[in-house]
N, C-alpha and C positions, 0 to 999 in steps of 0.2 A: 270363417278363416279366410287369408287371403291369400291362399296358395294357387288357388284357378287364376289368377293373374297371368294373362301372355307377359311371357319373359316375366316374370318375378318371382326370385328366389330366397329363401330365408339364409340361403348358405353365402349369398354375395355381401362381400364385404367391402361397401364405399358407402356407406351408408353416412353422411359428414356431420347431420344432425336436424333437427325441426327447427325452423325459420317460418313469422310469417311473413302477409304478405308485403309489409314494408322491409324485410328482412332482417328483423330481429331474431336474436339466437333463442328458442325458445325450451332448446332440449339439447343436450350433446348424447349419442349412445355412449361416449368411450368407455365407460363402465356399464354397459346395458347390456351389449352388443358383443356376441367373439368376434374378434376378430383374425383373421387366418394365423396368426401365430399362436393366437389362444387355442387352437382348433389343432395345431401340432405339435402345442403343448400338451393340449387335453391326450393325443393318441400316443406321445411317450410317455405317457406315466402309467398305460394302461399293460400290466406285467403281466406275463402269462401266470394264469392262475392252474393250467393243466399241467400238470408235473406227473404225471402216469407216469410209470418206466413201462419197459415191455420186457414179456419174458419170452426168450429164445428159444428155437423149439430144440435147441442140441443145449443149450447151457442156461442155465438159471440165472437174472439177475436180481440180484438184491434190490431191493428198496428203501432206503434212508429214509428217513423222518426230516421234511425239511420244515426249517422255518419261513416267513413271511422274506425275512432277510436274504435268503440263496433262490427265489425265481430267477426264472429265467428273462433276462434282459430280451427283447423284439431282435429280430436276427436284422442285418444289415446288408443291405445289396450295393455294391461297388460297380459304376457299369462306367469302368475305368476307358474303356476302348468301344470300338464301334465294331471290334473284331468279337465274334461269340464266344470264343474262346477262353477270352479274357475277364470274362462277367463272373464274378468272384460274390460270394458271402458269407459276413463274418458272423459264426451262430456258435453253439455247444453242443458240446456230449455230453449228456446225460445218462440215466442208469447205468451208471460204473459200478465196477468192483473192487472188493480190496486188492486182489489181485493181481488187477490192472495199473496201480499205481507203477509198476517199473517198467510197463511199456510205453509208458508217455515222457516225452519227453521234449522240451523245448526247438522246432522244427520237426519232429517224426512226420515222415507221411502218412495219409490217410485217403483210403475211399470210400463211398458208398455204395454198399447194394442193397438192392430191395428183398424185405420179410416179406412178402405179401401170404405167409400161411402162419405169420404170428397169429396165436391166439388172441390175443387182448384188441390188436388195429391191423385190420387189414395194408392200412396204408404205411407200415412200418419200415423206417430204412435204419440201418443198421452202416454203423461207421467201425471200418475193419483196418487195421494196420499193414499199411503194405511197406512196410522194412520188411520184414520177417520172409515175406512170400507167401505166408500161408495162412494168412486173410483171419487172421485174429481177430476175434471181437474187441472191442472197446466201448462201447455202449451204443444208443441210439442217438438219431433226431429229435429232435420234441417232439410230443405228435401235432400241436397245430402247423409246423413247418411241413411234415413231413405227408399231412395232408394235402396240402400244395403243391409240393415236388412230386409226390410218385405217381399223380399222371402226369406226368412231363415225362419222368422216366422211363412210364409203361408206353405210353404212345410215341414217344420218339426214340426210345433207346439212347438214353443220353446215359454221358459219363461225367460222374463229380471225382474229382481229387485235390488232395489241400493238404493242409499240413497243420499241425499243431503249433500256436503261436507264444501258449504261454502256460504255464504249469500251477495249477492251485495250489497254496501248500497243503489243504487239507485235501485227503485223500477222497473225501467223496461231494467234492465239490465238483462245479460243472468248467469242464476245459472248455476257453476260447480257443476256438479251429476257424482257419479260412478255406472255404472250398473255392475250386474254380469250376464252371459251369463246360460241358467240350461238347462236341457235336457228333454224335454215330455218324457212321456213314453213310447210311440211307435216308438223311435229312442233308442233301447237298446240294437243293437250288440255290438262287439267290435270293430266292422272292419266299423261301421257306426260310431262309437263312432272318432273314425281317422279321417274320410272322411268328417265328418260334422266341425271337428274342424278345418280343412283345408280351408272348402267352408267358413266357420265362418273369418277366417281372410284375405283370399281372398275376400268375399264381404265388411267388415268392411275397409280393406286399399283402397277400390277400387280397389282392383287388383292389383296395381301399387306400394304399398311402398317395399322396398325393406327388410326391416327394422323391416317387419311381415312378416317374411315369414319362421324363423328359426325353427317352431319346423316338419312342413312337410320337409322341405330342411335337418333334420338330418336323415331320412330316405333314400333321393334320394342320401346324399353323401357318406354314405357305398356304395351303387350298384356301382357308379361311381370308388371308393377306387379299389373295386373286380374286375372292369372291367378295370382299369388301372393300377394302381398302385401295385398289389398283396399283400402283407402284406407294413402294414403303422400303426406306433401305437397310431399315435395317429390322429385327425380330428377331425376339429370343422365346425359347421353349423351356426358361424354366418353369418348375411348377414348386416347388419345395419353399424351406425358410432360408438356411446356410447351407453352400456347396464349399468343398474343401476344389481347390482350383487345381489339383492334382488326379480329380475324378472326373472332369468334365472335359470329354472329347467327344466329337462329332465327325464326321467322315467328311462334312460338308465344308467344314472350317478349320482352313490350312494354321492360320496363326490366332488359337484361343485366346491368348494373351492382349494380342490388338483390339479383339473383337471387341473384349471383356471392357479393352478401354475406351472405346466407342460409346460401347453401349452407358457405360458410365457416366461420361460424357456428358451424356443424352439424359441422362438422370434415369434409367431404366433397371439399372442395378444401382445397390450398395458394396464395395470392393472394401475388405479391409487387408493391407498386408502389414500394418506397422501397430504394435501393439498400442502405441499411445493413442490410437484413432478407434479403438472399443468401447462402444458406450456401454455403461454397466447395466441400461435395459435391455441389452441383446447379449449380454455374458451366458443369459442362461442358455438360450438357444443356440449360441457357440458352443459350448461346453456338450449339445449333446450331440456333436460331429463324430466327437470320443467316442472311442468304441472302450468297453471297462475295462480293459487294460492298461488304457492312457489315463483315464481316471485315476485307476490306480496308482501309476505310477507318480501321476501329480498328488495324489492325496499323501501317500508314504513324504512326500518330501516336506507339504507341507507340516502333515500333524508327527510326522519321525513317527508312525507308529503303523502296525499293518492294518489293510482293511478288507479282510477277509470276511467273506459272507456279504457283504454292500451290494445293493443291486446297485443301479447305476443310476435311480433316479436319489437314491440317499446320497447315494457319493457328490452327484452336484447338486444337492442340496446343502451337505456338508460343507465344501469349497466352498460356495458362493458366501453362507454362513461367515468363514474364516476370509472370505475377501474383502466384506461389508464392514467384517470389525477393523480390519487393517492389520489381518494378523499375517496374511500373504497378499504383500501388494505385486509381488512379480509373478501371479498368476497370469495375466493375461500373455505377458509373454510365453509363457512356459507351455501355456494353450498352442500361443503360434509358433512354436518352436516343431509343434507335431502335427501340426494341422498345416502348414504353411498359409498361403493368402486366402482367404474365402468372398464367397460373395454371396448376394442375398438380392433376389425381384425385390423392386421397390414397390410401392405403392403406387404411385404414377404407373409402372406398368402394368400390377397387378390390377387396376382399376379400365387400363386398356384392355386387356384381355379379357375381362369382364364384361367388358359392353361390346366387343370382337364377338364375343360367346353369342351373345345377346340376339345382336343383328344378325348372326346368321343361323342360330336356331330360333330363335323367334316364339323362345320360351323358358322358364326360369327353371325347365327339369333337364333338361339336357347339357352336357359339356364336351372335351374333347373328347372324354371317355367314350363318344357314338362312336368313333372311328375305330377306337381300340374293339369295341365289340363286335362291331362289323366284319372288320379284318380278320380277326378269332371266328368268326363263325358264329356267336353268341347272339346275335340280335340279326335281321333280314329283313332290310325293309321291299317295298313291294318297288315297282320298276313303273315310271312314270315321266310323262316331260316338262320342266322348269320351264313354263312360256312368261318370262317375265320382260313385263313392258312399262310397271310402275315401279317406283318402291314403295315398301310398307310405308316409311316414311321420308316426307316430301322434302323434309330438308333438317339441320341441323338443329335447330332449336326447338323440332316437334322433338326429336329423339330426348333430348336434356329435360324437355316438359315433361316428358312420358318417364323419362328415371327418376326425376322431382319427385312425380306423385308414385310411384312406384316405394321412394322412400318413406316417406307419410304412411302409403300401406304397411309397410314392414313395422315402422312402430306403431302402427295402430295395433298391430297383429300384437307383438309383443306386450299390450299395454292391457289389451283385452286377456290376456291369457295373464297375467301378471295383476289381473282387476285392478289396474292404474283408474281410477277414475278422471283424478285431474289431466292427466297425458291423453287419456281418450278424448277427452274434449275438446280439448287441446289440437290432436286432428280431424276432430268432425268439423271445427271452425276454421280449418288450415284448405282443408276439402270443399267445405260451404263457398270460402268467397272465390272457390275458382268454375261452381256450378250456377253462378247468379243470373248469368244472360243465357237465354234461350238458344240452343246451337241452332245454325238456319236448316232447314229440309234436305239443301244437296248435301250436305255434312252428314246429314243422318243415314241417306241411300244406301253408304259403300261402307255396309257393316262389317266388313272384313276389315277393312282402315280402320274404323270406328272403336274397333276391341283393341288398338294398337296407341290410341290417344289419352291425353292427362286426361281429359274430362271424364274418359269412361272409367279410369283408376279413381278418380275422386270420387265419385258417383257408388263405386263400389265400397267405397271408405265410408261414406254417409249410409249406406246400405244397414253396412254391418253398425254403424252410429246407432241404426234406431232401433236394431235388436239392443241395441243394451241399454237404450233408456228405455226401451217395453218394460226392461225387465225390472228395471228401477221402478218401475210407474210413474215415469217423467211422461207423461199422454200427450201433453200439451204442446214440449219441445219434439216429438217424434213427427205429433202430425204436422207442423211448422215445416218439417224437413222434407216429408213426403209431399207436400204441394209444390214443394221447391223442384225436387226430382219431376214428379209429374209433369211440371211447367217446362221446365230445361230440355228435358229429353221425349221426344212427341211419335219416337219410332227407334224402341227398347221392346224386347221379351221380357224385362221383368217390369212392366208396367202393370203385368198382372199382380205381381207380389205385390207393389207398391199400392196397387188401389185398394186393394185388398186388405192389407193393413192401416190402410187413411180409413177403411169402412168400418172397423172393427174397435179401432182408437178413438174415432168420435162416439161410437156407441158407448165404449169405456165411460167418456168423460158425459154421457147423458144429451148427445147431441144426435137423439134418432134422426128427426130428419132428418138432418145433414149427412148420417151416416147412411139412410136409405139412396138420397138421391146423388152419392157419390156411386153407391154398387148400380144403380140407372146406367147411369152413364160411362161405368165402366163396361156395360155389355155394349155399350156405340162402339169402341174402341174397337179396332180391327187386331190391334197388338196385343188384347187379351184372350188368353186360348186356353186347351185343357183343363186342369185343375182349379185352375185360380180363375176360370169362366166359370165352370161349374159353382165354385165358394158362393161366387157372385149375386147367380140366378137362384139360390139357396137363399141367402141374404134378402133378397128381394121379396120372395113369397114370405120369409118370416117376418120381415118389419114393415113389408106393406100390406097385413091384411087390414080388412077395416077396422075401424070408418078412414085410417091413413090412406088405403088403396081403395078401391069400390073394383077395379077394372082388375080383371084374375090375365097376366101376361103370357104370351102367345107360347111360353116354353115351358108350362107348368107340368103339360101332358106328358112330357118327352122327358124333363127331371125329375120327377113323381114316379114314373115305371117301377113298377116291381122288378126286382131280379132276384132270378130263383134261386131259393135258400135249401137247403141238407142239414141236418144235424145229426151229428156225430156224438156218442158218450165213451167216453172213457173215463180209465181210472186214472186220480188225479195223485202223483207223486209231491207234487209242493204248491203252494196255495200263497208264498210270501208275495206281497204287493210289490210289484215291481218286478220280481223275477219271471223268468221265459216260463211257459208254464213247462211239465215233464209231464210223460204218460206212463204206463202198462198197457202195453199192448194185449192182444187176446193168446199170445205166449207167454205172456208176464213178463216180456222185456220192458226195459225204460228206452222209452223216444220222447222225439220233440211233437209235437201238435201237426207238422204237416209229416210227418214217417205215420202218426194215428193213421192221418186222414189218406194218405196214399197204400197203407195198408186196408184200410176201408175198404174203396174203391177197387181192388184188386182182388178181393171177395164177394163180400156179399152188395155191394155198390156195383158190379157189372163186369167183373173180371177187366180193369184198365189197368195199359201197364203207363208209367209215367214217371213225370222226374219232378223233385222241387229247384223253381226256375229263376222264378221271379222273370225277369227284365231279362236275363242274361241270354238265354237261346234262342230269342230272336232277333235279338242283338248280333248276336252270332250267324245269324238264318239270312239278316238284313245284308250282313256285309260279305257273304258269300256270295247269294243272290246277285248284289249289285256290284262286285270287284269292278266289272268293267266300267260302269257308272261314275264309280267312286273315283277310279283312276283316268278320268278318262281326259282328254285335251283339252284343257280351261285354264285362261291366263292369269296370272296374277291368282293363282290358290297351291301351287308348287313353290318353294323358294330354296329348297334344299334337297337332297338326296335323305332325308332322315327324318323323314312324315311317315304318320302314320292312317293320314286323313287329311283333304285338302281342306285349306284355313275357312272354306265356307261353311262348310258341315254344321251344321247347327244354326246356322243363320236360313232367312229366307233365299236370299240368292241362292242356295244349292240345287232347288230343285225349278226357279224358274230361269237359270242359265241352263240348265241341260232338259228341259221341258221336253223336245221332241224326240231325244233319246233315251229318258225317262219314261214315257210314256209305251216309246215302240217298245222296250225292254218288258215292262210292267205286262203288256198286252201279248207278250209270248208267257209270261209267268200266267196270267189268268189261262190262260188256253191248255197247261199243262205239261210246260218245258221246266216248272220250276228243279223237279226232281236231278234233271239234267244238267242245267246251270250251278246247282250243289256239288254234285257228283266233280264236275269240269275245275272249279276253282278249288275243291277240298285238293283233287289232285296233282292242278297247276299251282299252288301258291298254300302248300302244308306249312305252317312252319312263321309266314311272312307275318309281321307285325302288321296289324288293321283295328283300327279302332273298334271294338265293340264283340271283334270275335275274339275268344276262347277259344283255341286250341285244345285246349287240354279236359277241358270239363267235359266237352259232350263227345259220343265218338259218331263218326260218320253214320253208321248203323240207327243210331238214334234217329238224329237229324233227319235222315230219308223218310224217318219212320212221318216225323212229325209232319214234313212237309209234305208227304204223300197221304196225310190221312185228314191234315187241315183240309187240301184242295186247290189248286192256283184258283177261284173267284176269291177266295179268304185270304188268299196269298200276298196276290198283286193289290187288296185294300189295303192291307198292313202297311206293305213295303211303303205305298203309297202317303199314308201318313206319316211314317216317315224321314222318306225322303222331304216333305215337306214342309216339318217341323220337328227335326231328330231333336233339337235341344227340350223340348215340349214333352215330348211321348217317351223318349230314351230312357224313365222310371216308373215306374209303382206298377208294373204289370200283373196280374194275377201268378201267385205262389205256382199253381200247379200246370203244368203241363203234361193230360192224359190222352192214351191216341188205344184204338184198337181195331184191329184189322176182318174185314167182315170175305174174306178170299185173299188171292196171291195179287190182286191191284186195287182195292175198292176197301175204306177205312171211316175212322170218323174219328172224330179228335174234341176234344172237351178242356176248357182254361176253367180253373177254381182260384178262388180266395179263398183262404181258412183265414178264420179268425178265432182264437181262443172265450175261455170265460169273458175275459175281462177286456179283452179288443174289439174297435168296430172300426167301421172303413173311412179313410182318407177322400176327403175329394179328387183326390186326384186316380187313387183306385176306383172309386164309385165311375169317375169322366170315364175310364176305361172300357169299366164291364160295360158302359151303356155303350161305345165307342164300338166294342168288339161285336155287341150284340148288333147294331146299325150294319156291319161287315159281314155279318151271317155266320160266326161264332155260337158256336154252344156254350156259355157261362154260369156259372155257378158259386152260388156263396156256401162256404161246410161251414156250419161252426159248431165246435166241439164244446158238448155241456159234461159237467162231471157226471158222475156216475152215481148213482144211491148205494154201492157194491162197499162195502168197508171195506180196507185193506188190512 
């Protein structure tokens, strides 16, 4: 997949189509590809399907029988004013009663308080009639709405009141109500007054519409303008399809109406205020500005008949239906009769904002929504300094090369997941002719730039190319391509895959020697490491014995090693090929192969207590250890406030730019501070987003335990590799991690690999165990045999 791509994302939409390289059109996505309006159409047609009522703990409510036809339409946030006050949404009452039919009425008010000792949802809120005084029920919230609102209401004390807008005729149909959002009084900063408004349409859209999210996003796209762009005069924060031009105020902008026609202008929006100027491809996303009671009332006038029970994606479904045939041509008007003028981000800007995003996170997973989380409280990134003296990229038409191939990725991705054969090819030869000349050596040095350029996105495209004619058993065109790479790129991490694969494909197609003395030569390479070293030197003893080879290679002693084996039996619950294996344990419970083996081991194995880890706790161990390391003054590997790891991590530059404070660090961890260094960052920096650590999986108590029983000499080796080559080591660690304590300071610690009946070890697990045993590691291989025991 080609989602590890720096900045590429599946969700951007300018994707304009595959071109080669004389720029012929050779693909259009327009029917491939959503594009953002498809993606807002895809979220309005999605009806709430939980229709639960609640029942009151003083009064019973009924429950009707509903059909598909009476869901509940997605509720509607109106964030009409920059005042809090004002922030209104149009939703329903649900679980009514018959009885309730004469307290509603076209305008009654209403407010909310919170159930929170219903039975059925804790999060229950309850819409009560304040005519009366005395707070009569009328039904509820829906519950997915009202999971949203009542921590807002519990944590801030906030107050909803509204009114009833329109009356069903049937009696247990659901009322459209507008609330307005108010503010308690112990939420009266100003900078609370922002922050609540924010969490306010963040929990009302559920997080997800894109569409609420414009009045925090006009704050995050100045920083963005300042940080890219430098002066830009003008910038807009929409994020949606259609805004009705009577919803869109801003605190910052005295006259909307000018703005709107600037930015128009400028070709930034679409503005429609005159019905003739509707094109019938955008009626439908018009139409769903409507909240169902405008629907309604345009459907009655069109069809003269009621349309009780319509959700609201039938209703304009139905219109649009009767507008196509020419049975209501003065639909459009009659839309903008209740809508008045709208507008809509165009593509020109939605494609600016895209590539905005881009350049300043500097990755295809992140959006403005960092800001939103941040601000909330939800995400904490760690505290560091942006020393920037380069940019990623040097000039304008590296960035357009780098989104080119960026698109090529996206449909390759598409095409592979789609088993497009002819479109795959299609970009493996779109990606070939732009990997044909050899990058020069200084090109290759500044691998941090490096991961930011077309070549290395093409490269990645031809990657994934020759997994799929592997898989074809195209041999002949894969290894064509891996000489290609080979040749092109002379200082790459994945030169190990790639020789690896050139070694395995010639042997495919019966070309031994070829295939041996390519795995030779890949142990010359300095850029071949870890796993795909080890495949190598594997490859080599088996197709160079004699009379091929005569001369036994200086690394046979050191890859040959025994590593010490355990066997486990247990009782075998399923035996299908393919599936995880399952045990009985000696309680006759059912577990998985490593609960067998870590119940083992906690028995009659040596009393160990331990956790299954894999890669993750050291990971974890890694990046605690080194916070300061990690974070520390290095230019040009900071570019935002919203990293979680500098851009060198995984490259070689990481550890020989901070070489001598790598090392001094390392040299207090072997001495016996590692424990300390844990302790220090768990309780300086809980919480903060870092690459690699988990928060949540291991607790502090563990950790101490681990790191106090491995030892800082086993310590600072680890860390050491790396900081060295985290993109290399950063997987296939041994499953178990066992520690046991021999007094109140003095332990021992033990890493296993379980392997089931039917599993054996990875090279790159095998590079490990020898790796960790070299570091003075205690390692072990369990592997669990069935049992003779019937069940």
């Amino acid at each position: 997949m080609v989602q590890d791509f720096p900045g590429f994302s599946l969700k951007s939409n300018n994707v304009v189509g595959l071109r080669d390289c004389n720029n012929h059109v050779l693909w259009n996505p327009s029917n491939a590809l959503p594009t953002l309006a498809a993606e807002e159409e895809s979220e309005n047609n999605c009806e709430l399907t939980d229709l639960d009522h609640y029942n009151d703990s003083s009064c019973k409510i009924s429950s009707p029988s509903l059909s598909p036809k009476n869901e509940l339409p997605k509720w509607e946030v109106s964030n009409s004013s920059a005042n809090l006050s004002m922030m209104t949404l149009e939703t329903y009452i649900v679980g009514r009663r018959y009885t309730d039919h004469e307290e509603i009425h076209p305008g009654a008010t209403i407010s909310l308080l919170r159930d929170p000792h219903n039975v059925k949802d804790s999060n229950a809120i309850k819409v009560v009639s304040a005519d009366s005084g005395s707070c009569k029920l009328l039904g509820f919230l829906s519950r997915e709405l009202a999971h949203y609102l009542s921590p807002l209401i519990d944590n801030y004390g906030l107050i909803f009141e509204g009114h009833v807008t329109s009356v069903p005729e049937h009696s247990l149909d659901f009322v459209p109500i507008q609330i307005v959002c108010q503010r308690a009084s112990n939420v009266d900063s100003e900078n609370k007054d922002e922050t609540f408004k924010s969490q306010f349409l963040f929990y009302a859209t559920g997080g997800t519409k894109k569409s609420q999210q414009p009045y925090h996003y006009s704050k995050a796209y100045p920083f963005l303008k300042e940080a890219l762009l430098g002066s830009f005069n003008i910038w807009c924060s929409f994020a949606g399809p259609w805004f009705r031009m009577s919803s869109i105020s801003y605190t910052g902008i005295m006259d909307v109406q000018n703005a709107v026609k600037g930015l128009a202008d400028k070709g930034y929006i679409c503005y429609v205020e005159d019905a003739n100027h509707i094109h019938e491809s955008d009626m439908k996303d018009i139409l769903n500005m409507l909240t169902v009671s405008e629907l309604r009332e345009i459907w009655c006038i069109a069809k003269m008949s009621c349309s009780r029970g319509m959700r609201k994606q039938d209703l304009i479904a139905s219109l649009l239906s009767t507008y196509a045939d020419g049975l209501c041509e003065c639909l459009p008007t009659k839309v903008l009769d209740r809508i008045g003028s709208c507008i809509k981000i165009s593509s020109k800007a939605e494609a600016l904002m895209w590539r905005s995003e881009r350049l300043f996170f500097l990755n295809g997973e992140q959006d403005l929504s960092a800001f939103l989380l941040v601000d909330m409280g939800k995400v904490k990134y760690p505290t560091y300094n942006c020393i920037i003296s380069e940019p990623v990229f040097s000039n304008r038409s590296d960035l357009l090369s780098y989104e080119e191939a960026i698109e090529v990725a996206q449909i390759m991705d598409e095409a592979l997941e789609a088993n497009n054969t002819e479109l795959v090819l299609k970009c493996i030869k779109i990606a070939e002719s732009h990997v044909c000349t050899p990058l020069p050596i200084s090109e290759s040095v500044d691998m941090v730039r490096h991961l930011f350029t077309a070549s290395w996105v093409h490269s990645k495209v031809i990657t994934l190319g020759i997994s799929f004619l592997e898989q074809e058993r195209r041999y002949s065109d894969a290894i064509g391509l891996l000489k290609q790479l080979l040749n092109f790129s002379t200082h790459d991490l994945r030169r190990g895959y790639w020789m690896l694969r050139l070694s395995v494909d010639l042997e495919h197609i019966g070309y031994i020697d070829e295939s041996l003395k390519v795995a030779e030569n890949g142990l010359l390479d300095p850029w071949i490491r870890a796993g795909s070293r080890m495949a190598l030197q594997r490859r080599v003893l088996r197709l160079g014995r004699p009379p091929r080879r005569w001369k036994v290679p200086s690394f046979s002693k050191s890859i040959m090693r025994k590593i010490p084996e355990v066997y486990v039996q247990g009782r075998p619950l399923n035996s299908e090929l393919g599936a995880k294996s399952r045990f009985y344990n000696e309680e006759g419970e059912q577990c998985g192969v490593e609960q067998l083996v870590l119940h083992y081991y906690a028995g009659m194995g040596g009393k160990w207590q331990g956790v299954h880890t894999e890669s993750g706790i050291w990971l974890t161990i890694f990046g605690l250890l080194m916070w300061d390391v990690i974070f520390a003054d290095v230019p040009n590997v900071f570019y935002n406030r919203f990293q979680n790891a500098p851009l060198d991590m995984g490259t070689d530059s990481f550890y020989t730019v901070r070489k001598s404070i790598i090392e001094s660090h390392l040299h207090q961890i072997h001495n016996g501070m590692g424990e300390e260094f844990l302790i220090k960052s768990w309780e300086t920096h809980k919480g903060t987003t870092c690459r690699g650590v988990n928060w949540d999986r291991h607790s502090l108590d563990e950790l101490r335990a681990a790191v106090a029983c491995v030892g800082g000499p086993c310590l600072a080796s680890l860390c050491r590799h790396l900081a060295q080559d985290y993109k290399s080591w950063s997987s296939g660690m041994p499953d178990l991690l066992l520690w046991r304590f021999h007094g109140e300071h003095s332990g021992e610690a033990k890493l296993v690999e379980v392997k089931g009946p039917r599993d054996r070890l990875s090279e790159q697990q095998r590079a490990w165990l020898l790796l960790l045993m070299d570091c003075g590691f205690m390692v072990e291989v369990c592997k669990v045999k069935p049992s003779c025991t019937s069940t």
